[in-house]
BAFI-3210 file (N, C-alpha, C; in Angstrom, 3 decimals, decimal comma, padded with zeros to 6 digits):
// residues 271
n [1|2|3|4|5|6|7|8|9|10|11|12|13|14|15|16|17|18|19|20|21|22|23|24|25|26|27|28|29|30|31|32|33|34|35|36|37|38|39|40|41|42|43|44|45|46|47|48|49|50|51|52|53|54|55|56|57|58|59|60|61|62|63|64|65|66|67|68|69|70|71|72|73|74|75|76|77|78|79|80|81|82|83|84|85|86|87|88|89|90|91|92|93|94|95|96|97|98|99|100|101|102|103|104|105|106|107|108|109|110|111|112|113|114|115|116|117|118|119|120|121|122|123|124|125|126|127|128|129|130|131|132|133|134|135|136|137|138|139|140|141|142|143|144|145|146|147|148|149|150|151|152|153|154|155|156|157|158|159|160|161|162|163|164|165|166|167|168|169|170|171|172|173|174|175|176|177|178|179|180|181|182|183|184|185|186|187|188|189|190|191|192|193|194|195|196|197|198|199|200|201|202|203|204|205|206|207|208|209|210|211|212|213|214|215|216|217|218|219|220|221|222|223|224|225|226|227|228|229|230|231|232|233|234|235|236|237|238|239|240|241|242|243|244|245|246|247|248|249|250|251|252|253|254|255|256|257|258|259|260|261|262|263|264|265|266|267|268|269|270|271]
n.u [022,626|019,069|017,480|015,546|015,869|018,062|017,298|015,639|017,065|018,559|016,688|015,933|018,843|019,110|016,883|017,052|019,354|018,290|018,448|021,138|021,305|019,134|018,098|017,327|018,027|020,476|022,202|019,158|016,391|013,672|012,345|013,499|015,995|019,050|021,077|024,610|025,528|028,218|028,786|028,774|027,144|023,633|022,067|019,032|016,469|016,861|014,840|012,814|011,376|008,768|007,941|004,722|003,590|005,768|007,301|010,484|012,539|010,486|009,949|011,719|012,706|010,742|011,937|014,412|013,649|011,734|014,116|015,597|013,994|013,750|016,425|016,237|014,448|015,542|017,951|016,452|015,625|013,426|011,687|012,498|011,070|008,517|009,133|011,574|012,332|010,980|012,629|014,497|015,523|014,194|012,192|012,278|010,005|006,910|005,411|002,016|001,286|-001,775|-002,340|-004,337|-005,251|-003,273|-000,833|-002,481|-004,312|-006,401|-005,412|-002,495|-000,453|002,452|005,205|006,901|009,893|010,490|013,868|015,370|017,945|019,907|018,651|017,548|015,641|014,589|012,812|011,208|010,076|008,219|007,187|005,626|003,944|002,209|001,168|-001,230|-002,361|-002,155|-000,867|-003,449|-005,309|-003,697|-001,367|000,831|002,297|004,476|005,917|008,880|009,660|012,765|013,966|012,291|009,354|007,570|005,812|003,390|002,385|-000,539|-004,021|-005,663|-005,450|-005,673|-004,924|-002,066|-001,127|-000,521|002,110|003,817|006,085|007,321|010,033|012,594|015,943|018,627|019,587|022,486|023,725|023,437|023,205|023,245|021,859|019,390|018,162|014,225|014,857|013,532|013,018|013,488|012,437|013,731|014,093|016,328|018,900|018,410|015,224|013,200|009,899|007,162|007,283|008,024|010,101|010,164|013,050|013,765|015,696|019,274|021,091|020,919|022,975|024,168|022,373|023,105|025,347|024,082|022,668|020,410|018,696|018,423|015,589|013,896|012,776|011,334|009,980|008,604|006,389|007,839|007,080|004,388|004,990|006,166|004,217|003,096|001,248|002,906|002,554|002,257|004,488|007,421|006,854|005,325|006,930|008,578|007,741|004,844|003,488|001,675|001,561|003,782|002,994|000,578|-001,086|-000,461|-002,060|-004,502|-004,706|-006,289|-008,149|-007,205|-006,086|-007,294|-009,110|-007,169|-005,483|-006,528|-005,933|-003,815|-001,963|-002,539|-002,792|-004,796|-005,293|-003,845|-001,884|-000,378|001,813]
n.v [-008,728|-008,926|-008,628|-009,946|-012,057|-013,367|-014,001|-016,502|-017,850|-019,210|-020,522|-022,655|-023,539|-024,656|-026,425|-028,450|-029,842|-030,157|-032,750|-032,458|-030,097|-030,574|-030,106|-031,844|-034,524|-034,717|-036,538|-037,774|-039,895|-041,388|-038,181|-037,541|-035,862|-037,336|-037,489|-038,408|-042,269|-042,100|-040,632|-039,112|-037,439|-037,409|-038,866|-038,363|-037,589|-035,028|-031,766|-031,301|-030,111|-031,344|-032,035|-031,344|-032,834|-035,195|-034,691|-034,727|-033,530|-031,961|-030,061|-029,157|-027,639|-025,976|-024,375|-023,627|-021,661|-019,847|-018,861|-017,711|-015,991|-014,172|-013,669|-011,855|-010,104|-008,560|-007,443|-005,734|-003,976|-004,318|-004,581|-006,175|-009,200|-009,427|-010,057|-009,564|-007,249|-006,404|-007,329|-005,295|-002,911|-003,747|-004,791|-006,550|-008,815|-009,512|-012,372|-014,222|-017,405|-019,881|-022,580|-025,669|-029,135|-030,441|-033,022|-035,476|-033,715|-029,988|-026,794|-024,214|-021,657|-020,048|-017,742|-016,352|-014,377|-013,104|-013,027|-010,608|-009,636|-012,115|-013,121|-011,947|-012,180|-014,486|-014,061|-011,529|-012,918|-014,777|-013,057|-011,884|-014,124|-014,368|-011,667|-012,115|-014,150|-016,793|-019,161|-019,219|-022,566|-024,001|-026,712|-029,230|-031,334|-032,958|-034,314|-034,849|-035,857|-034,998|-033,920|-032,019|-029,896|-029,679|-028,088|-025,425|-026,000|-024,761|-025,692|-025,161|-025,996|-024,438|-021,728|-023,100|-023,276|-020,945|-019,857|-021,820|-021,660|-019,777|-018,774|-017,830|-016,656|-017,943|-017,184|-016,982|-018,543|-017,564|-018,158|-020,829|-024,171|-024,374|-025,626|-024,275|-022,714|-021,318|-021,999|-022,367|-025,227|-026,686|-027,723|-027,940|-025,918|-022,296|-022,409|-021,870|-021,542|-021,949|-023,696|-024,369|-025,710|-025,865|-026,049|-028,948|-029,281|-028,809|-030,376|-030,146|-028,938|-030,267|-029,339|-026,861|-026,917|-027,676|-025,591|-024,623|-022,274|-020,503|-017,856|-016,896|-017,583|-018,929|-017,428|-017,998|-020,338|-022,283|-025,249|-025,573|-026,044|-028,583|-030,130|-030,693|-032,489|-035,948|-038,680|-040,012|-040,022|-039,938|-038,927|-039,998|-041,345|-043,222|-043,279|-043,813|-041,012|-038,178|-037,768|-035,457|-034,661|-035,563|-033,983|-030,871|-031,153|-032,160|-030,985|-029,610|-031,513|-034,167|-034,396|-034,038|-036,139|-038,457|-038,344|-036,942|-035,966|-034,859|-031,547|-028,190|-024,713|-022,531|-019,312|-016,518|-014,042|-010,691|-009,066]
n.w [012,010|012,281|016,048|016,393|014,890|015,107|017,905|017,164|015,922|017,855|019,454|017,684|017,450|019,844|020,491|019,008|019,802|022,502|024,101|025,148|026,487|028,706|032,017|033,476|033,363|034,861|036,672|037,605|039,123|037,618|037,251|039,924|041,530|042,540|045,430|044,744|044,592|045,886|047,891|050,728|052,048|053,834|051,783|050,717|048,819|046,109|046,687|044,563|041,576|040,042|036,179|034,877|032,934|033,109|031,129|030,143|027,822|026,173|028,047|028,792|025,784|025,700|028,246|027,109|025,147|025,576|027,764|025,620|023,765|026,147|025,868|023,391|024,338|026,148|024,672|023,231|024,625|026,576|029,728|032,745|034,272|036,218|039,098|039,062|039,326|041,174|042,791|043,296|045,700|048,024|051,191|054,269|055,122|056,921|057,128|058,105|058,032|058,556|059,337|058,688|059,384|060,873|061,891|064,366|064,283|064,541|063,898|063,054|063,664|061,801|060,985|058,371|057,616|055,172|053,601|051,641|051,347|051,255|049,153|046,647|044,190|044,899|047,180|046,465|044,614|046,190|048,258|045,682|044,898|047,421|047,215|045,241|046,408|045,692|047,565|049,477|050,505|049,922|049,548|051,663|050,309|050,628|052,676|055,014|057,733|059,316|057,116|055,007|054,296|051,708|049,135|047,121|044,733|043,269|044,234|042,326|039,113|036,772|037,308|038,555|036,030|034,990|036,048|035,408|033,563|034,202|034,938|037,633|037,805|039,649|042,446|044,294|046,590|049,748|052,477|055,042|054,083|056,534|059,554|059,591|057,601|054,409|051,138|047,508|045,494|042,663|039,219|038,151|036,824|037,371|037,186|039,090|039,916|041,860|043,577|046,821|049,831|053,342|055,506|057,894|059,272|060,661|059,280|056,668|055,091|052,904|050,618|050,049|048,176|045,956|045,327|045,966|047,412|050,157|051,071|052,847|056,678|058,771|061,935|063,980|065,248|064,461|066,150|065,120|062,298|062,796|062,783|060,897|058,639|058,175|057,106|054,639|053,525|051,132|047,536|045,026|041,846|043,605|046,366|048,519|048,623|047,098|043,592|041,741|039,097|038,796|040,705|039,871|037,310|038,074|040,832|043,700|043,837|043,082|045,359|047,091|047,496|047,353|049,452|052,007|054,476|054,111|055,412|054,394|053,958|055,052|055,768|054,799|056,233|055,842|058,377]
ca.u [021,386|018,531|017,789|014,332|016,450|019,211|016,220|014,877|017,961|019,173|015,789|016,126|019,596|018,936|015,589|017,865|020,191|017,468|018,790|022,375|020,955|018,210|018,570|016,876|019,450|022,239|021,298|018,141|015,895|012,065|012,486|013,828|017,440|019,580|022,352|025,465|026,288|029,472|028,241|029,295|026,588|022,567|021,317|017,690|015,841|016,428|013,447|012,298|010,070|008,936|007,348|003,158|003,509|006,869|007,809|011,772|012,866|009,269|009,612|013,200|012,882|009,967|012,400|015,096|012,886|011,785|015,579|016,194|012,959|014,364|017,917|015,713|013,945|016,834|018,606|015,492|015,466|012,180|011,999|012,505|010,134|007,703|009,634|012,956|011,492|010,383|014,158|015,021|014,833|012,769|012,830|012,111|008,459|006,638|003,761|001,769|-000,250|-002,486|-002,820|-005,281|-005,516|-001,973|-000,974|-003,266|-005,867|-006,397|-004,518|-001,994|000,041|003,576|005,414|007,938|010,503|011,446|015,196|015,876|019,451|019,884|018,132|016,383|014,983|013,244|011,962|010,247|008,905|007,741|006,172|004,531|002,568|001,629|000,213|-001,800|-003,025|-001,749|-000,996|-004,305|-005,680|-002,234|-001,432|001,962|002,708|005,926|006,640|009,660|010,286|014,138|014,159|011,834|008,399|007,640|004,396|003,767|001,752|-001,859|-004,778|-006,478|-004,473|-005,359|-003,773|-000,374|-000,111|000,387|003,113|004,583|007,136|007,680|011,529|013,035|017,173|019,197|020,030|023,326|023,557|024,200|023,306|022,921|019,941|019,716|016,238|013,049|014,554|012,681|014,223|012,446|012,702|014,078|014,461|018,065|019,740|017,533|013,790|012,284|008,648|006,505|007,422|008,949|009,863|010,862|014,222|013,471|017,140|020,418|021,839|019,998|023,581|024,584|022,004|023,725|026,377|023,576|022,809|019,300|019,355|017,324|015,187|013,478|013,221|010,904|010,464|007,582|005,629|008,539|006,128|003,282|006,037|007,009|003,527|002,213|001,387|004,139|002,711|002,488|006,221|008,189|005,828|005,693|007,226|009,689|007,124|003,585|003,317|001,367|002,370|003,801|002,493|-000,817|-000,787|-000,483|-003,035|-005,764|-004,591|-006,845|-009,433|-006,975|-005,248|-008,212|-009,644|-006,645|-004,559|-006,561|-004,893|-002,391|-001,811|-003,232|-002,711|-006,286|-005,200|-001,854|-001,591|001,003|001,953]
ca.v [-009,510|-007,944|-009,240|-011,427|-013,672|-013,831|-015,421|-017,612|-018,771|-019,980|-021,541|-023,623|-024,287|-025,160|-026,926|-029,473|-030,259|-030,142|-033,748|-032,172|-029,127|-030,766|-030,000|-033,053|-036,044|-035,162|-038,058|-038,006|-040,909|-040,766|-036,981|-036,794|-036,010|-037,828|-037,890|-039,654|-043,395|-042,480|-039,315|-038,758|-036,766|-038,201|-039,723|-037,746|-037,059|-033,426|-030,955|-031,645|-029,705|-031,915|-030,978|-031,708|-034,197|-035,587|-035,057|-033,707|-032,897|-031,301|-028,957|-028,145|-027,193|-024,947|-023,435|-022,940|-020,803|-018,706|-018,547|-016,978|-014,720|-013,750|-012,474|-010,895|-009,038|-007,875|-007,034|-004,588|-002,967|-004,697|-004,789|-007,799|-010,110|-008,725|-010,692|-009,248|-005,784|-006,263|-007,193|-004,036|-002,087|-004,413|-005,209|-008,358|-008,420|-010,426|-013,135|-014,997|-018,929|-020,492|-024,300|-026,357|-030,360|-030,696|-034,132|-035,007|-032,666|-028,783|-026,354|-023,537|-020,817|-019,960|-016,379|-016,265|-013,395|-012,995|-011,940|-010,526|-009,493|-013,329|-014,408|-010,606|-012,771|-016,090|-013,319|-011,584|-014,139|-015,400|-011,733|-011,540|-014,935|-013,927|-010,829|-012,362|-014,458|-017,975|-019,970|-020,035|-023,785|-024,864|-028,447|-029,696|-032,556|-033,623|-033,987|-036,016|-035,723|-034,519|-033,302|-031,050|-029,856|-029,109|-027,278|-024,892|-026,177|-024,389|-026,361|-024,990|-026,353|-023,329|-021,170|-023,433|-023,534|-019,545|-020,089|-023,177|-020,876|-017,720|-019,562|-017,461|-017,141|-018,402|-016,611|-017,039|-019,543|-016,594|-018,833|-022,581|-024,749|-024,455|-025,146|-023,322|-022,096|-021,415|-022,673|-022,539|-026,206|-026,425|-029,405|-027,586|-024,142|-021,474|-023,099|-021,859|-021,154|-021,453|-024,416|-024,481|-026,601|-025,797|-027,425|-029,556|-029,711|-028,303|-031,272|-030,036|-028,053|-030,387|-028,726|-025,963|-026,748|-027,737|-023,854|-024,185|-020,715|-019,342|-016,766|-016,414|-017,813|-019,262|-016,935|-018,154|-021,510|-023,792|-026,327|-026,185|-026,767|-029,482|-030,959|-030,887|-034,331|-036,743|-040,105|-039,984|-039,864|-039,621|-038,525|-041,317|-043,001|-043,692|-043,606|-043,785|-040,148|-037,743|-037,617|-034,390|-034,158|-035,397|-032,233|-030,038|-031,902|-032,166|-030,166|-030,543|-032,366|-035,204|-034,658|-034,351|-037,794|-039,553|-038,052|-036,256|-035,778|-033,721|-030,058|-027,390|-023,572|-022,049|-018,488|-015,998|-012,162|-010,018|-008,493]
ca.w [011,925|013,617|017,527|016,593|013,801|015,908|018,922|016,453|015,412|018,923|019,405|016,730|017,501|021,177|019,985|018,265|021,268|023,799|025,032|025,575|027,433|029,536|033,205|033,936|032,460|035,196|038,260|038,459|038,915|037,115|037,940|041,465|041,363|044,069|045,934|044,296|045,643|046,687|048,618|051,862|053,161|053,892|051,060|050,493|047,449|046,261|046,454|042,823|041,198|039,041|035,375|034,927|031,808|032,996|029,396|030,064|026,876|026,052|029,188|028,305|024,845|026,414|028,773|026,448|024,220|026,752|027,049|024,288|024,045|027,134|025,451|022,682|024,874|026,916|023,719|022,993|025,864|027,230|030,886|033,729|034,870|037,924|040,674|039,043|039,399|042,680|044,162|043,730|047,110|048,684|052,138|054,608|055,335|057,796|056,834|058,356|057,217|059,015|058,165|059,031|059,206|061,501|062,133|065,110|064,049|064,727|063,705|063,638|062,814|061,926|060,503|057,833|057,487|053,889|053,237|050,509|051,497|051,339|047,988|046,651|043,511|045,347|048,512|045,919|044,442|047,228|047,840|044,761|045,204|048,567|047,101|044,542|047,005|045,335|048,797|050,300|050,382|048,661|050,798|051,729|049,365|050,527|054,043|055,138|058,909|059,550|056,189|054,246|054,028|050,486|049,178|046,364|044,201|043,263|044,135|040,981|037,634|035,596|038,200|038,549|034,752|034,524|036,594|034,735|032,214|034,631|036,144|037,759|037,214|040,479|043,445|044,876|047,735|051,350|053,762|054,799|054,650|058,098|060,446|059,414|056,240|053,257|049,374|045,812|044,502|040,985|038,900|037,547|036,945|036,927|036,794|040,403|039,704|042,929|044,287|048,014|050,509|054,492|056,241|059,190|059,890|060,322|058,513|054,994|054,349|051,931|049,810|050,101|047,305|044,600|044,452|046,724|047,923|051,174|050,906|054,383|057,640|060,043|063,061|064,973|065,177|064,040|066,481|064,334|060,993|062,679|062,806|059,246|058,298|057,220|057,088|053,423|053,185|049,757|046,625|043,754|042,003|044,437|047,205|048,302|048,403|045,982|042,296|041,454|037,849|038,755|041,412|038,316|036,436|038,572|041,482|045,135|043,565|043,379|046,656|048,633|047,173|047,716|050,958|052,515|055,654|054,397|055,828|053,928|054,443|055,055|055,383|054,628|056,077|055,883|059,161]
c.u [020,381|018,382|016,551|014,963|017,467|018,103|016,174|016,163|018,590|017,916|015,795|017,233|019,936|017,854|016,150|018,846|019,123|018,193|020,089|022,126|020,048|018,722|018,220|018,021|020,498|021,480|020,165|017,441|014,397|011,927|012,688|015,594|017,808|020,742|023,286|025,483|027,183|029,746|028,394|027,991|024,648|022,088|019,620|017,241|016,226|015,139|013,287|011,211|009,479|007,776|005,691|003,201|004,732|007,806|009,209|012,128|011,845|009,273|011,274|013,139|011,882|011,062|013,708|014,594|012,581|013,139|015,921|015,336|013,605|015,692|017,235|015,396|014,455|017,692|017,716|015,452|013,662|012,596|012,047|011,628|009,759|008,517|010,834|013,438|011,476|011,572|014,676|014,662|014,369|013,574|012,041|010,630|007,922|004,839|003,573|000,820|-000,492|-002,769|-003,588|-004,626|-004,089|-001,864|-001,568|-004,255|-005,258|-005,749|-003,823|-001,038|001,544|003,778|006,777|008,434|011,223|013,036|015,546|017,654|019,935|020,019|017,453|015,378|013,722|012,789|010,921|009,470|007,918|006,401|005,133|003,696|001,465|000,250|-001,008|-002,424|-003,134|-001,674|-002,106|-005,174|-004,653|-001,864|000,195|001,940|003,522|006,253|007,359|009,974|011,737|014,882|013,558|010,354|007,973|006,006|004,737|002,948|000,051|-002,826|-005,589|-004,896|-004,405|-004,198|-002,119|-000,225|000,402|002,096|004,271|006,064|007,820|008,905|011,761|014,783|017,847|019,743|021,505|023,567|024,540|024,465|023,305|021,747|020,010|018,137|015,267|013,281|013,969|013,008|012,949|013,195|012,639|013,783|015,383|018,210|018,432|015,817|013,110|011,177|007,964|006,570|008,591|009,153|010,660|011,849|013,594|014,921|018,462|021,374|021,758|021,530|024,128|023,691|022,659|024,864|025,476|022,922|020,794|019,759|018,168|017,292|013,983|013,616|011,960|010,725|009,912|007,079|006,400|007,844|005,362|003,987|005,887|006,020|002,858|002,525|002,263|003,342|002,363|003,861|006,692|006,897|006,102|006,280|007,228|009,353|005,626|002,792|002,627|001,951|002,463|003,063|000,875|-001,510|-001,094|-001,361|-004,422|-005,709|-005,506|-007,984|-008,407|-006,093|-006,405|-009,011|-008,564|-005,433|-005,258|-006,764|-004,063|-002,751|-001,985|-003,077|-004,139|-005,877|-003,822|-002,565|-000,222|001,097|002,616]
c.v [-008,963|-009,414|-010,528|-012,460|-014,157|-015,048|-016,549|-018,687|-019,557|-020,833|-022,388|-024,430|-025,437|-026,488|-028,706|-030,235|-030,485|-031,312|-033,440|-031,477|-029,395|-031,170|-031,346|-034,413|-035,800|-035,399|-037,867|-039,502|-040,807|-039,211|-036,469|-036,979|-035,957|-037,391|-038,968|-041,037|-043,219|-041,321|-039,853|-038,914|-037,390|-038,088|-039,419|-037,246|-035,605|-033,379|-030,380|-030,943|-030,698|-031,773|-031,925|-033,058|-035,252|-035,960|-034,209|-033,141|-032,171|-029,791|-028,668|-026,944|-025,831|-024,049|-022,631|-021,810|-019,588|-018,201|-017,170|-015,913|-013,790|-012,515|-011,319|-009,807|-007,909|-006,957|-005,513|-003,939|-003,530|-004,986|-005,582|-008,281|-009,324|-008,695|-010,420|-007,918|-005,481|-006,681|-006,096|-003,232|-002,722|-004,740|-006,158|-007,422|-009,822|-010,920|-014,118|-016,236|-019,228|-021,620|-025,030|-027,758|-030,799|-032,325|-034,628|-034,564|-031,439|-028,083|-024,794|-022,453|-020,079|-018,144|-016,499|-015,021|-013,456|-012,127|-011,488|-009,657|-010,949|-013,824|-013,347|-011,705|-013,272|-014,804|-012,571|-012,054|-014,401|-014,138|-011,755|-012,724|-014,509|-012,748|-011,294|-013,894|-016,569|-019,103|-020,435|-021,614|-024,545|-026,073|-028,718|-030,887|-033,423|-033,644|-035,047|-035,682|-035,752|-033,997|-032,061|-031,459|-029,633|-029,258|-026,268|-024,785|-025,775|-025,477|-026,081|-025,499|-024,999|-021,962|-021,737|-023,124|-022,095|-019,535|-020,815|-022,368|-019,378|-018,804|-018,118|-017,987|-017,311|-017,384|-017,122|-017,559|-018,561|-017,422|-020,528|-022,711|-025,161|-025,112|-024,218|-022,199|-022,266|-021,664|-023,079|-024,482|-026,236|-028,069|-028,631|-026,356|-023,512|-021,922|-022,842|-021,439|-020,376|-022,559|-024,493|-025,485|-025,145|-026,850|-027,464|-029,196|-029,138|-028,996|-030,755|-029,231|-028,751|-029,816|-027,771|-025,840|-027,148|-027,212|-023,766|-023,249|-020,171|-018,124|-015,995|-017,455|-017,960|-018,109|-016,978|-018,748|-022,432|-025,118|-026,171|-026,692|-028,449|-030,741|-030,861|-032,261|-034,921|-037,880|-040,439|-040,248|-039,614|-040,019|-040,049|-040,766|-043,850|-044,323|-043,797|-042,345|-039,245|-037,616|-036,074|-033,836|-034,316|-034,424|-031,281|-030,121|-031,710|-031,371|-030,929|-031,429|-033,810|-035,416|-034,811|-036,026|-038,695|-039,297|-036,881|-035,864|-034,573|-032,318|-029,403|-025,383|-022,594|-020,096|-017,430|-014,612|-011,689|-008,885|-007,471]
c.w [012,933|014,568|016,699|016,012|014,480|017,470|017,913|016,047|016,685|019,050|018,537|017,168|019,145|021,315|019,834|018,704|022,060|024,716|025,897|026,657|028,278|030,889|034,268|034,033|033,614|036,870|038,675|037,622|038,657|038,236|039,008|041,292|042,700|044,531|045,305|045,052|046,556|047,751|049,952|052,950|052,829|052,507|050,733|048,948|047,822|046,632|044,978|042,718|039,820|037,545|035,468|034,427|032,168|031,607|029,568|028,902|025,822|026,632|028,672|027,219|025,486|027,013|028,140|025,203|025,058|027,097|026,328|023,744|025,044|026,589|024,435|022,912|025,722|025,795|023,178|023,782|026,688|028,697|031,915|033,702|036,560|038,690|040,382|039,312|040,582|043,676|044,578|045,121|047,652|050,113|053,122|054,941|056,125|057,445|057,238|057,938|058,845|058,485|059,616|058,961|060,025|061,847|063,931|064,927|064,747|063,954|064,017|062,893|062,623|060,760|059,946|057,764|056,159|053,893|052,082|050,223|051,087|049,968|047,528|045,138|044,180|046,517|047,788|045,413|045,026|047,601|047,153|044,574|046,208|048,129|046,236|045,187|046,254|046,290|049,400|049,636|049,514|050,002|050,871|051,379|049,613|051,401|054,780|056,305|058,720|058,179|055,382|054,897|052,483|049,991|047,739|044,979|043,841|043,285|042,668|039,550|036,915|036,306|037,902|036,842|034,666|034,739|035,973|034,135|032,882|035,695|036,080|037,776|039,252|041,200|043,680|045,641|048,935|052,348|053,633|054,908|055,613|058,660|060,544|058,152|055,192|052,050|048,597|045,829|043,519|040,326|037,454|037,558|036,732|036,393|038,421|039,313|041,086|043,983|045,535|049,634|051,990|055,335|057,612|059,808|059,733|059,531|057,269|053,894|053,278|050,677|049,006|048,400|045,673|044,477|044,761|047,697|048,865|050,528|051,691|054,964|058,589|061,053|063,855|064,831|064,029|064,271|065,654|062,894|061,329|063,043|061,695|059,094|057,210|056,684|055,663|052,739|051,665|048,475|045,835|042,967|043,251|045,667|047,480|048,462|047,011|044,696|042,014|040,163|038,217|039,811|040,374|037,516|036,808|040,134|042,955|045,048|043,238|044,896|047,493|048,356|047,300|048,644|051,053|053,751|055,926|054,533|054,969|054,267|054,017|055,252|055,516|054,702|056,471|057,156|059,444]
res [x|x|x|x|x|x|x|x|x|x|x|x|x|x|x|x|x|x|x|x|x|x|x|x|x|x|x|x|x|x|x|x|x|x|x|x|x|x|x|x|x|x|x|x|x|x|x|x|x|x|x|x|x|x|x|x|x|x|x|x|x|x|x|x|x|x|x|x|x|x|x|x|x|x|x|x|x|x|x|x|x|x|x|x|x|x|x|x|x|x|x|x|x|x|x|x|x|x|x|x|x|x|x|x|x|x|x|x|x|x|x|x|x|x|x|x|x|x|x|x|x|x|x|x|x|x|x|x|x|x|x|x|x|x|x|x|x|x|x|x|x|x|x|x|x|x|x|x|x|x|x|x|x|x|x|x|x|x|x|x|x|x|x|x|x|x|x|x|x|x|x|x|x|x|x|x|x|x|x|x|x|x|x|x|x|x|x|x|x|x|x|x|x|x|x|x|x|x|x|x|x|x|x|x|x|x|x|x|x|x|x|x|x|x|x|x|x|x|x|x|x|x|x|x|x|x|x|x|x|x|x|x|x|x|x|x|x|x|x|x|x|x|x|x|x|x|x|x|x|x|x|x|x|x|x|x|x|x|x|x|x|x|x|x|x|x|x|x|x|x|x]
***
């Protein structure tokens, strides 16, 4: 059977399951997937990426298509995705943000060290936003003292949507989520985009086992990290924090009209 009927035919047949296969459906609560009850270890919302429309089995069927384009194209001999391209060889690279609006006021500047010994996928990634210059005026959305920072999101909508459908496939989990590491947020297997949060805490390793995978590292102005404004705390629903979809939707024209407080990264060079 040639390769395209053979795609089409898994899309269809995946299409038709979507509810079975949706990465969404396993514990999460209006799109933040939790910690079990009977869980041991702290009790924190994942780092959810969560989809624009909150339509799950909408955004699935989407990603299972892509999917399967995906095998087609592999099957043809068509070649990776940019940021799959760009693991190859690559090596750590040093960049620096500058964010503005710190809790307090002023602000300041910190220097990540991408690894891509670590995580070579999410470091390029990470890379190839950088280069294309995606981060500047992007806001930290999500900031939970002794837990995460989480950020990622394009202030422009038309921007984030390119992004929306380009997942990357899962790194390997090298290290722990330790203090001042860096981690794609998913919302399930294989769905990073561009969304990332930073660990506050050496506690964060229970992450660790639901396959959030460092892919740099903090290495200078942890203090200013550790003043990006919280008092927003946990996004909505759940909390009085920004809505992730309406982020996506309307981007900084609804964050700056209704938190705007929150930390902001005014400019990113690569050192």
């Amino acid at each position: 059977m040639p390769v395209g009927a053979i795609a089409l035919s898994l899309v269809v047949l995946l299409a038709r399951n979507a509810d079975a296969f949706s990465p969404l459906q396993h514990r999460h609560c209006n799109g933040v997937r939790t910690v079990g009850a009977g869980d041991r270890r702290r009790a924190h919302p994942m780092p959810l990426a969560v989809a624009a429309d909150d339509s799950e089995r909408r955004d699935s069927i989407s990603k299972l298509t892509g999917a399967a384009a995906a095998v087609a194209g592999a099957a043809a001999g068509i070649s990776s995705l940019p940021s799959e391209a760009l693991a190859e060889d690559a090596e750590s690279k040093l960049i620096e943000f500058t964010v503005d609006s710190l809790d307090g006021g002023g602000s300041g500047k910190f220097v990540v060290k991408t690894r891509p010994d670590w995580a070579p996928l999410g470091a390029a990634r990470f890379t190839e936003l950088v280069d294309q210059g995606f981060w500047e005026d992007t806001r930290f959305f999500r900031v939970i003292p002794g837990f995460i920072a989480q950020f990622g999101i394009n202030g422009d909508p038309k921007v984030q949507s390119t992004w929306r459908t380009r997942s990357l496939k899962d790194d390997p989990v090298k290290v722990p989520n330790s203090r001042g590491t860096l981690v794609f947020a998913t919302s399930g297997p294989n769905t990073r985009t561009t969304q990332l949060f930073i660990n506050f805490s050496d506690r964060n390793s229970f992450l660790d086992g639901q396959g959030f995978s460092p892919f740099g590292e903090v290495v200078s102005g942890m203090d200013v990290v550790d003043k990006l404004y919280g008092g927003y705390g946990e996004g909505a629903p759940s909390g009085k924090g920004p809505n992730q979809g309406l982020i996506q939707k309307s981007g900084n024209e609804y964050l700056k009209s209704g938190y705007p407080l929150l930390s902001y990264i005014s400019k990113v060079a690569v050192k």
